[in-house]
Structures are given as C-alpha cells and as structure tokens.
C-alpha positions as MATLAB code, in Angstrom:
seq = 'XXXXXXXXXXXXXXXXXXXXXXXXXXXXXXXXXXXXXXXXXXXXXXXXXXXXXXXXXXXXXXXXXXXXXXXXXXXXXXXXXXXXXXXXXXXXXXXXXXXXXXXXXXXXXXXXXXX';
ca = [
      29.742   23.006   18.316;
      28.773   20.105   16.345;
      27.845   20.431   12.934;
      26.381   18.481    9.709;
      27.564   19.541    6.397;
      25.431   18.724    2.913;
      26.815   18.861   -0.410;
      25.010   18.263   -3.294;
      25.409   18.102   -7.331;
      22.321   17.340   -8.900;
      23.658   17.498  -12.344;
      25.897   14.584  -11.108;
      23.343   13.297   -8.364;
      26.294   12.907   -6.142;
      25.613   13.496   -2.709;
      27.905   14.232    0.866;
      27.074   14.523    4.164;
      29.657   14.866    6.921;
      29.626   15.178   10.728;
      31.998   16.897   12.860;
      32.719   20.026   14.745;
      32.932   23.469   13.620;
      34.617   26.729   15.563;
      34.946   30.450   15.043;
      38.238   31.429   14.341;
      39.584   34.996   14.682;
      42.168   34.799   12.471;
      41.435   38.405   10.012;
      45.139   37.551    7.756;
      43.375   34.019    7.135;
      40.236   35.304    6.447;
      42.507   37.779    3.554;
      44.089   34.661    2.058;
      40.727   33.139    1.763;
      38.476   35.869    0.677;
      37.348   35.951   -2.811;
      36.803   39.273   -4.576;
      33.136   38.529   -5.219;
      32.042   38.767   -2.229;
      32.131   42.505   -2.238;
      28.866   42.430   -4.218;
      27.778   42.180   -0.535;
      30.590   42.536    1.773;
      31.874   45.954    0.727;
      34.482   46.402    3.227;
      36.298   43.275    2.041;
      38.094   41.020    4.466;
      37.967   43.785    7.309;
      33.863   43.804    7.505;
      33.200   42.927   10.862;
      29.794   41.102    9.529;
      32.062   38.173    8.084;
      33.344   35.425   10.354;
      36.003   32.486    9.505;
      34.772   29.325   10.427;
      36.791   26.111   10.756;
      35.063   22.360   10.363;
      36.800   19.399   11.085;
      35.127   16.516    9.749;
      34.426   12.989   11.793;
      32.891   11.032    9.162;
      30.383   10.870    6.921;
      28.817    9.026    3.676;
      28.309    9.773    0.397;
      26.326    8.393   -2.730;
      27.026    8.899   -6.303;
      25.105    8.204   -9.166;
      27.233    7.851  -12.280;
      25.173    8.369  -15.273;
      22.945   10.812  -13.444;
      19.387   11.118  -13.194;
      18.497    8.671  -15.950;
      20.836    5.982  -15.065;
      18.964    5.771  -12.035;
      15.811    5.951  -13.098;
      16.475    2.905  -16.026;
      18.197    1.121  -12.756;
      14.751    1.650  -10.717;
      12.730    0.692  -14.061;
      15.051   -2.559  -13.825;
      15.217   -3.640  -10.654;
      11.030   -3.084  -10.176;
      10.899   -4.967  -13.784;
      13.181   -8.198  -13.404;
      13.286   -7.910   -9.559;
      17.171   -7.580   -9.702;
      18.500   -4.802   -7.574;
      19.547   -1.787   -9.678;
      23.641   -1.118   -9.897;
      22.676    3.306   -9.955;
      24.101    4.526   -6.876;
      27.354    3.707   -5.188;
      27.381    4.444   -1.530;
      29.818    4.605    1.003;
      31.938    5.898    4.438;
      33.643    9.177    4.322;
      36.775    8.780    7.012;
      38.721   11.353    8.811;
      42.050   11.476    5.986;
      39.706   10.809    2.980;
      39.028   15.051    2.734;
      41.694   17.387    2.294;
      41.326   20.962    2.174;
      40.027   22.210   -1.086;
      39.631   19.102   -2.566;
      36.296   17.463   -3.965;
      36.274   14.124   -2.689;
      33.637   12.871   -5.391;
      35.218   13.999   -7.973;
      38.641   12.368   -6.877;
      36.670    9.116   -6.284;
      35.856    9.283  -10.151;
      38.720    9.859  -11.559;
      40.574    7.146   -9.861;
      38.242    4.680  -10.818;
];
C-alpha cells in the first residue's frame, strides 16, 4: 500500500513529508520490544490486544522545510522580502532520500545540529 507520512513541529515550524509504502506485519515479539507502557491507558491487554497492529513504512523520498527562528523569523522574513522586494532567507527546504532516515532518528533535528 502506498502511503504519505506528515510530521510537523510547530514550535520549530519544521515540517516532513515522506512517500513510500507501508505493510502489516505480524510480528507480536516485535510489537513487545516496541510497545510503550502508556498505551495501556487504552490498550489494556498490552502487546497481546488483538486491536493493535505493527505497521512497517519504508520511505521513497520526501521533502522537508525548516524554519529556524520559528514563527517570527518568518514572519520578519515575509515583512522583508514584501518591504525591500528581496526574497526572505526563513525557510530552508529540501529532498529527503532513501539513507537520509534511520530508524528512530529525527532527521530535522540531526540536520540542525550538524549545521
């Protein structure tokens, strides 16, 4: 099945969307390794409820923009670039690549700190 993934951080306004394709795995000791203990607020039968499902995406690209600075840097970048005609500097956009995601990593944050 193909799928399209959103993340968002508005207190960041960073932004990632990624395509790819996602499957149902039936793999219950997985499911164990991955389950976190909050979820029986609503799950009370833990790992073993039959209403949970594991699903696995594998990403195929996508793009992401992020707005150092926030909310205001891009608004004083707007306020700019409508003011002096320049084009604003507030949001750096770009690819997302098969390789650039590993699992349980957050790519946007990485991005940032190797800057």
């Amino acid at each position: 099945m193909r799928l399209s993934l959103v993340f968002q951080n508005d207190a960041d306004s960073a932004l990632m969307h990624l395509l790819g394709r996602a499957t149902v795995v039936d793999d219950r000791a997985k499911m164990k390794e991955l389950y976190p203990p909050l979820l029986k607020t609503w799950l009370h039968k833990g790992a073993e409820d039959p209403r949970m499902t594991l699903i696995r995406f594998d990403a195929d690209r996508g793009d992401f923009r992020d707005s150092p600075g926030g909310p205001r840097q891009v608004l004083a970048d707007f306020t700019k670039a409508v003011v002096t005609g320049t084009p604003g500097q507030g949001a750096e956009m770009g690819e997302v690549k098969p390789g650039d995601v590993k699992s349980g990593e957050n790519p946007l944050l990485n991005r940032r700190t190797e800057r």
